[in-house]
C-alpha positions as CSV (number, residue, x, y, z in Angstrom):
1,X,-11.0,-104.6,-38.0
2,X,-8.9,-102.5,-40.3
3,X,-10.2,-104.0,-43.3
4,X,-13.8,-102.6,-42.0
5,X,-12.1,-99.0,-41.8
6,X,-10.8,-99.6,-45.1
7,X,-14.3,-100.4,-46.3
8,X,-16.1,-97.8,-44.9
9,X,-18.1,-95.6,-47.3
10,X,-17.3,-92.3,-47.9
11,X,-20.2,-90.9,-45.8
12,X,-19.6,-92.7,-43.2
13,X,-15.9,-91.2,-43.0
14,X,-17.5,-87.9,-43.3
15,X,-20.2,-88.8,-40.1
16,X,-17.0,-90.6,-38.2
17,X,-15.0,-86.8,-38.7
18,X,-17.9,-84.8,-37.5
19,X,-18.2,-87.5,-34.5
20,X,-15.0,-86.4,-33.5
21,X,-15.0,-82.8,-34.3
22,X,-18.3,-82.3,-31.9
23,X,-16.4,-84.2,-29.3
24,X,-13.6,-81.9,-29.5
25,X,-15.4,-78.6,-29.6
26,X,-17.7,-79.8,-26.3
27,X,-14.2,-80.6,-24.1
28,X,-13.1,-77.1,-25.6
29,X,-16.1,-75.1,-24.3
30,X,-16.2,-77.3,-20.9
31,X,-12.8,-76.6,-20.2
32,X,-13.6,-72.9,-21.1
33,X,-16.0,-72.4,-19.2
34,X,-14.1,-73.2,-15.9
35,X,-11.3,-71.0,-16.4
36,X,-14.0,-68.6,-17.0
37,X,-16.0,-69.3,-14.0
38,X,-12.4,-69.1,-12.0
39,X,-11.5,-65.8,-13.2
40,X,-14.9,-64.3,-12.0
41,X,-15.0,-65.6,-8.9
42,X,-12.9,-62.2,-7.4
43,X,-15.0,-60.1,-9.1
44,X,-18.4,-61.9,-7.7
45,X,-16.8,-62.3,-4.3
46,X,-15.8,-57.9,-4.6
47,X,-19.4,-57.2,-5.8
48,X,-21.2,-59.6,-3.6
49,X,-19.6,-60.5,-0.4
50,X,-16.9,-58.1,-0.1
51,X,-13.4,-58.8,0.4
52,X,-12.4,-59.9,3.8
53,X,-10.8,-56.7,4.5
54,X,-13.8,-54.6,3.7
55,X,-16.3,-56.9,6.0
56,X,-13.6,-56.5,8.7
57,X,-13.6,-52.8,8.6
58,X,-17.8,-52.7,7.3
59,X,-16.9,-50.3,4.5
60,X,-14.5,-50.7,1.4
61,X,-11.2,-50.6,0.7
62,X,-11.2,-47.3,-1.1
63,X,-13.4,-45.6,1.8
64,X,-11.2,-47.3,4.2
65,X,-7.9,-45.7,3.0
66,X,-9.0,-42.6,2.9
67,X,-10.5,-42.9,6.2
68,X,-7.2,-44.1,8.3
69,X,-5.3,-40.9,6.9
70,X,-4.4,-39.6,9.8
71,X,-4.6,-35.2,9.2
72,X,-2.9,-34.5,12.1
73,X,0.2,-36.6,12.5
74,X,0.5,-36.2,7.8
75,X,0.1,-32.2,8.2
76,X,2.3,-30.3,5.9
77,X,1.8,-26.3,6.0
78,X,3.6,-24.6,3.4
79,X,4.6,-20.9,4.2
80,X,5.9,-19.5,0.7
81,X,7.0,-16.1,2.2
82,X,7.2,-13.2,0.0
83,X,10.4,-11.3,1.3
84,X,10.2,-8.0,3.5
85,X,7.1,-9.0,4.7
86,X,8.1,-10.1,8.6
87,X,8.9,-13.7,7.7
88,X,11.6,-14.1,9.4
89,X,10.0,-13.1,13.1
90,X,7.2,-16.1,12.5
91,X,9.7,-18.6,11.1
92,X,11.7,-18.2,13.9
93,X,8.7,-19.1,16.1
94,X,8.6,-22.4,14.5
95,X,12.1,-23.2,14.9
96,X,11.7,-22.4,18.7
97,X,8.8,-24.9,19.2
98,X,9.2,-27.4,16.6
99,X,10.8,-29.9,19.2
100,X,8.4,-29.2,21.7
101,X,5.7,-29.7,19.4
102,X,7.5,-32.6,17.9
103,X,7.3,-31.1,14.2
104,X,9.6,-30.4,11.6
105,X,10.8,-27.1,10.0
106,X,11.9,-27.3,6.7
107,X,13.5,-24.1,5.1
108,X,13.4,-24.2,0.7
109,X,16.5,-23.3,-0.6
110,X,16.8,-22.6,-4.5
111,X,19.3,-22.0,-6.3
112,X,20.5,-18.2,-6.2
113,X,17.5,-17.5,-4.5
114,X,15.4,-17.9,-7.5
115,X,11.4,-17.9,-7.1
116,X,10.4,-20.4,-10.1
117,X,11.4,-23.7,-9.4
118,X,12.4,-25.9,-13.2
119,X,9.9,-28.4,-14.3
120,X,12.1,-31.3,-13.4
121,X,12.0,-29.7,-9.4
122,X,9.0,-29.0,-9.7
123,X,7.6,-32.7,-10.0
124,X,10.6,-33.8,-7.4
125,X,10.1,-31.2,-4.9
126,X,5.8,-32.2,-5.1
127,X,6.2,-35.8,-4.3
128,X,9.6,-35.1,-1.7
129,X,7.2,-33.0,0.1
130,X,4.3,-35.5,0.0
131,X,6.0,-38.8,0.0
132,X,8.7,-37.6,3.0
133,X,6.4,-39.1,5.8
134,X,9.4,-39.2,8.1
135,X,9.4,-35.2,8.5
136,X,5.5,-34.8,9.0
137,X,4.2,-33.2,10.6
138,X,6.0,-30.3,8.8
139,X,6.7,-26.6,8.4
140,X,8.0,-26.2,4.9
141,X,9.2,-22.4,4.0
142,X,11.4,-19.9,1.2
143,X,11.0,-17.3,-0.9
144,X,9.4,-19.2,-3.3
145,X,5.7,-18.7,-5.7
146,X,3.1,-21.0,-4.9
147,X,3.0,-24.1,-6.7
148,X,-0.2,-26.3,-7.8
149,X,-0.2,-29.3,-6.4
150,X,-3.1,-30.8,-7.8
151,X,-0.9,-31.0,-11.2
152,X,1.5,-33.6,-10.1
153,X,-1.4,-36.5,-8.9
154,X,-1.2,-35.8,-5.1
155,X,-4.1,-37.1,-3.1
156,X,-3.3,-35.0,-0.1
157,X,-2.3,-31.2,-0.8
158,X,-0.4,-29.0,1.8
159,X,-1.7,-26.3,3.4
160,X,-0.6,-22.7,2.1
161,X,-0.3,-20.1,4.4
162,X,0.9,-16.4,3.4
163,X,1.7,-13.0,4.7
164,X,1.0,-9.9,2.5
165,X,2.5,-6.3,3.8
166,X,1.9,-2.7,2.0
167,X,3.3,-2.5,-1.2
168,X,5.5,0.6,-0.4
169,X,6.2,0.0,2.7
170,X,7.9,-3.6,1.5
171,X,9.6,-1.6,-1.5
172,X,11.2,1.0,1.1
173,X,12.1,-1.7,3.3
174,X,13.7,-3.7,1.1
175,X,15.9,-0.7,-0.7
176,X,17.5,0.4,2.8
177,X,17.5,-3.2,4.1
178,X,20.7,-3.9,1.0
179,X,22.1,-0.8,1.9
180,X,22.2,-1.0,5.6
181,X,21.1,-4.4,6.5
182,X,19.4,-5.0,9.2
183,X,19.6,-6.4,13.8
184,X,19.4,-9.8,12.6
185,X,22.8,-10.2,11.3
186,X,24.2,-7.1,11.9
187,X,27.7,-7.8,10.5
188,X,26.8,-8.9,7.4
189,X,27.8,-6.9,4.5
190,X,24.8,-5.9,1.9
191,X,25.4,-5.6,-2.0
192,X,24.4,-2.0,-1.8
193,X,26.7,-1.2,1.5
194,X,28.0,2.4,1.4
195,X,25.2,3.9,-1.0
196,X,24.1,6.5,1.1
197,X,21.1,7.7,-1.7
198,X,18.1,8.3,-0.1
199,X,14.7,6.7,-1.2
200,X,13.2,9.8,-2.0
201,X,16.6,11.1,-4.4
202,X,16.9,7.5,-6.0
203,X,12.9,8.4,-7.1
204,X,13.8,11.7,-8.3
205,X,17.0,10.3,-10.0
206,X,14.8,7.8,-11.1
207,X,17.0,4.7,-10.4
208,X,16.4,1.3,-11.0
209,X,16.7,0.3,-7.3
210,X,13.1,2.5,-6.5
211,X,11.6,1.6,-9.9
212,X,7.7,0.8,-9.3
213,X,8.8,-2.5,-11.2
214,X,10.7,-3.5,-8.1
215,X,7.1,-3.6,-6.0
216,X,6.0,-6.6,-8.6
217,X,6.6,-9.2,-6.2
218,X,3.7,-10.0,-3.7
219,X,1.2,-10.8,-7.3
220,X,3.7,-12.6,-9.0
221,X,4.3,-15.2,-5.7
222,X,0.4,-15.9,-5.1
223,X,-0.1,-16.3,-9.2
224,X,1.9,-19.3,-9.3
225,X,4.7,-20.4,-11.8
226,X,3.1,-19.2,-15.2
227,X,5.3,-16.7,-17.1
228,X,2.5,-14.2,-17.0
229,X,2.9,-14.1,-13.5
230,X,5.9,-12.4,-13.9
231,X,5.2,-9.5,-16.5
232,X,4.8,-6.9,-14.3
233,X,0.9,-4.9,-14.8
234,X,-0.6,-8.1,-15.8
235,X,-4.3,-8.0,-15.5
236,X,-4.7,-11.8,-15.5
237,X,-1.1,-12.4,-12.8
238,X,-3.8,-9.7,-10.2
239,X,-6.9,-12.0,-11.0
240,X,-5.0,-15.4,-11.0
241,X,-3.3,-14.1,-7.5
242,X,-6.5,-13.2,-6.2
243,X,-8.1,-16.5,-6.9
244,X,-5.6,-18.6,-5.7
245,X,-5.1,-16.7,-2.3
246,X,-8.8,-17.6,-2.0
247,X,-9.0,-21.0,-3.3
248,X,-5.7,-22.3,-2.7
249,X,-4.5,-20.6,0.6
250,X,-5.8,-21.7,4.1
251,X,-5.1,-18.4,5.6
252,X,-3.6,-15.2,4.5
253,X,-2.5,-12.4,7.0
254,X,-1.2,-8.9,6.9
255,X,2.4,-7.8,8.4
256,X,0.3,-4.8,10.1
257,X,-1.8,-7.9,12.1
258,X,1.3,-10.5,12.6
259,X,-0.5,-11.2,16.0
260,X,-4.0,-11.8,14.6
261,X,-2.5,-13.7,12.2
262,X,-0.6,-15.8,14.7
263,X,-4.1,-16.4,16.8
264,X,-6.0,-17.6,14.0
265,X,-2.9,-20.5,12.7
266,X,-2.9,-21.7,16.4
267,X,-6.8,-21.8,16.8
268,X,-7.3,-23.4,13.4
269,X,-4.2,-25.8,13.5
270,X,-3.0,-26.4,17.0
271,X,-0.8,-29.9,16.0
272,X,2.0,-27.5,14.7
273,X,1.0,-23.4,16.2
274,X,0.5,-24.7,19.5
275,X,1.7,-22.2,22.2
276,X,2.4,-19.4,19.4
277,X,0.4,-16.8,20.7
278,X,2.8,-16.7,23.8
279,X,6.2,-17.1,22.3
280,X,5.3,-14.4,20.4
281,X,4.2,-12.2,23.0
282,X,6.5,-12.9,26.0
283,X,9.8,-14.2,23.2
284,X,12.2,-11.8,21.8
285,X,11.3,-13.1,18.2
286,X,7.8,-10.9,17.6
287,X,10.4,-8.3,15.8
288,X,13.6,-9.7,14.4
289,X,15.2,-8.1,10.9
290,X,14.7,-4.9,12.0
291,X,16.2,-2.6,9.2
292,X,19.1,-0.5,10.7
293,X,18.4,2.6,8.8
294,X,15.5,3.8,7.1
295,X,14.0,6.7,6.5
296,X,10.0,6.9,5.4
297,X,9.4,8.2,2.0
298,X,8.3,12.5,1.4
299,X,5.0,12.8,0.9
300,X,6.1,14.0,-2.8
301,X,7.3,10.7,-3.3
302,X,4.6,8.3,-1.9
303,X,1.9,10.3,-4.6
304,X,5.0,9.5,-6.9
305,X,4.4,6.2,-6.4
306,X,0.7,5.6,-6.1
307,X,0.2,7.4,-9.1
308,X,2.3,4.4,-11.1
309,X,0.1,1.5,-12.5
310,X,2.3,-1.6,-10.8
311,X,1.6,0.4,-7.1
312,X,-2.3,0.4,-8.0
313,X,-2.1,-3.5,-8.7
314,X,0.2,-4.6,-5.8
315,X,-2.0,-2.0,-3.6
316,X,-5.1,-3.9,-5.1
317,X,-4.0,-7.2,-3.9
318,X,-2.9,-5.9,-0.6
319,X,-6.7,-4.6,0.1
320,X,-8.3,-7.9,-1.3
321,X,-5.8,-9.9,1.2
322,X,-6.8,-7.5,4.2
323,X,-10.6,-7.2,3.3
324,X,-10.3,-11.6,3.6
325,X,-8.0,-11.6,6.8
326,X,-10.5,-8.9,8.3
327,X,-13.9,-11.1,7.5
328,X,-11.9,-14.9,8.9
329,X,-11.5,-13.1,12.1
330,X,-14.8,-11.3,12.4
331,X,-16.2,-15.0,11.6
332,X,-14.1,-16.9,14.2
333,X,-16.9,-14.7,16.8
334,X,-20.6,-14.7,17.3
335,X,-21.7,-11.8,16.8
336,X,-22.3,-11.0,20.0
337,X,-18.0,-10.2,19.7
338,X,-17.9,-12.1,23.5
339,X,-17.8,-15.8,22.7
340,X,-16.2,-17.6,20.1
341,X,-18.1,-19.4,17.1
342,X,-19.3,-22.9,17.5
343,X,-21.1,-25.6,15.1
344,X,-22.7,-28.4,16.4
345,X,-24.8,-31.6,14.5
346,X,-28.8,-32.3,15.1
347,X,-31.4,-33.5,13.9
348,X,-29.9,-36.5,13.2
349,X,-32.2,-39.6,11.3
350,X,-32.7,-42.3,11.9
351,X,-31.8,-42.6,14.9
């Protein structure tokens, strides 16, 4: 037999090598194409039949998660309160009927009270707030500008809600509020305690504690955490705070309207505002941080004032935050002014 091999012309060595090649190459591509065929099978079965979770539920996955969010029991409102602007009187609110309500109130404390949280909080504080499942539903607050959420990869945003008071009036508030406090914590001793200067002589003495500059505040905290936002008389800080108070804010009121405002929170989102039309009404918490001295500005030194570019641009915002508020509670009536709003679906094919 071996001599045979040996004998064997050299063509016939050449059609023996190709004999075995071709065997080699079919067992290749057999055994390829049944790893192939396995890893397609839970692609076909995805495409074709669905997984067994998704002919459980009847729809996919995807649809599926997004359908079992639950909005009430995951609802996070975020109240980033500009100071001097009553605050205080609705936060307290909350804390009364959180544990009735079965809700959580969460106050934002930042570092010496600074409005601009650093990049590395920003991205911890974003997925705290969303990821924190054990404090929903939740009442987050502070004196702190309104950050994008949308920048960090979060499915499910919170809900901003803001108040917005006249510029002057916060600015004269403020100014004898360090001075002289106010009934909230009566015994507390303010950085300015014992400067007796009027508003109207610190204007006329033109002191830094009444500069116009000081009114910069209410822009600055609906524009967000851009460093324009914070250069007072920036055109694009007023546009940038006007469109987020209208695209990113669920509801804005007006100090003037804290009762309005109140009404419209607990008719829109009942899970947390429930019962906070009467608790503000019948409760001694409807006017808290009442300051213990002030006098209103001379009429000299309000035309001061309004004459001064940053007053016109704070003033601006103001109106465009009332003229909003005004139309969401003309639009929660028919116009009839009797009966409240209502939507209903019809017409519905096929049936």
């Amino acid at each position: 037999m071996l001599k045979m091999f040996i004998l064997l012309r050299p063509t016939h060595w050449l059609v023996l090598i190709a004999l075995c090649i071709l065997t080699c190459a079919g067992y290749w591509l057999l055994w390829s194409e049944i790893r192939l065929e396995n890893a397609f099978k839970p692609l076909t079965k995805g495409t074709e039949g669905g997984s067994a979770l998704e002919q459980s539920l009847g729809v996919p996955v995807a649809t599926a998660a997004v359908d079992s969010f639950d909005y009430e029991e995951q609802l996070v409102v975020l109240y980033n309160r500009v100071p001097k602007t009553g605050s205080t009187s609705f936060v307290n609110i909350a804390y009364d009927l959180c544990k009735l309500n079965k809700y959580h109130v969460l106050h934002i404390n930042v570092t010496a009270n600074m409005h601009v949280l650093s990049l590395p909080n920003q991205i911890a504080f974003v997925r705290n707030v969303s990821k924190w499942h054990e404090m929903k539903p939740a009442l987050y607050h502070g004196h702190m500008a309104f950050l994008d959420f949308s920048k960090f990869q979060i499915a499910h945003k919170p809900i901003y809600i803001n108040l917005v008071r006249k510029p002057l009036d916060r600015l004269v508030s403020y100014y004898y509020f360090l001075r002289f406090g106010d009934n909230y914590r009566p015994n507390l001793v303010r950085k300015k305690a014992g400067n007796k200067i009027t508003f109207d002589e610190c204007v006329i003495q033109k002191q830094a504690d009444c500069d116009p500059k000081n009114m910069w505040l209410q822009i600055p905290f609906f524009c967000g955490h851009a460093a324009e936002c914070w250069e007072p008389g920036s055109d694009w800080a007023l546009n940038q705070a006007k469109r987020n108070l209208v695209n990113e804010y669920f509801l804005v009121g007006v100090t003037e309207q804290m009762y309005e405002f109140v009404d419209l929170l607990e008719r829109s989102l009942p899970r947390i505002f429930h019962g906070f039309r009467e608790h503000y009404q019948t409760s001694n918490k409807s006017h808290l941080r009442v300051t213990s001295s002030k006098l209103p500005p001379s009429d000299s030194t309000i035309k001061s004032i309004q004459k001064t570019k940053i007053w016109q641009m704070e003033n601006d915002l103001y109106e465009f935050a009332l003229a909003q508020f005004e139309f969401n509670k003309k639009k929660l009536m028919q116009p009839d002014n009797k009966h409240l709003q209502k939507f209903m679906y019809e017409k519905i094919r096929p049936k």
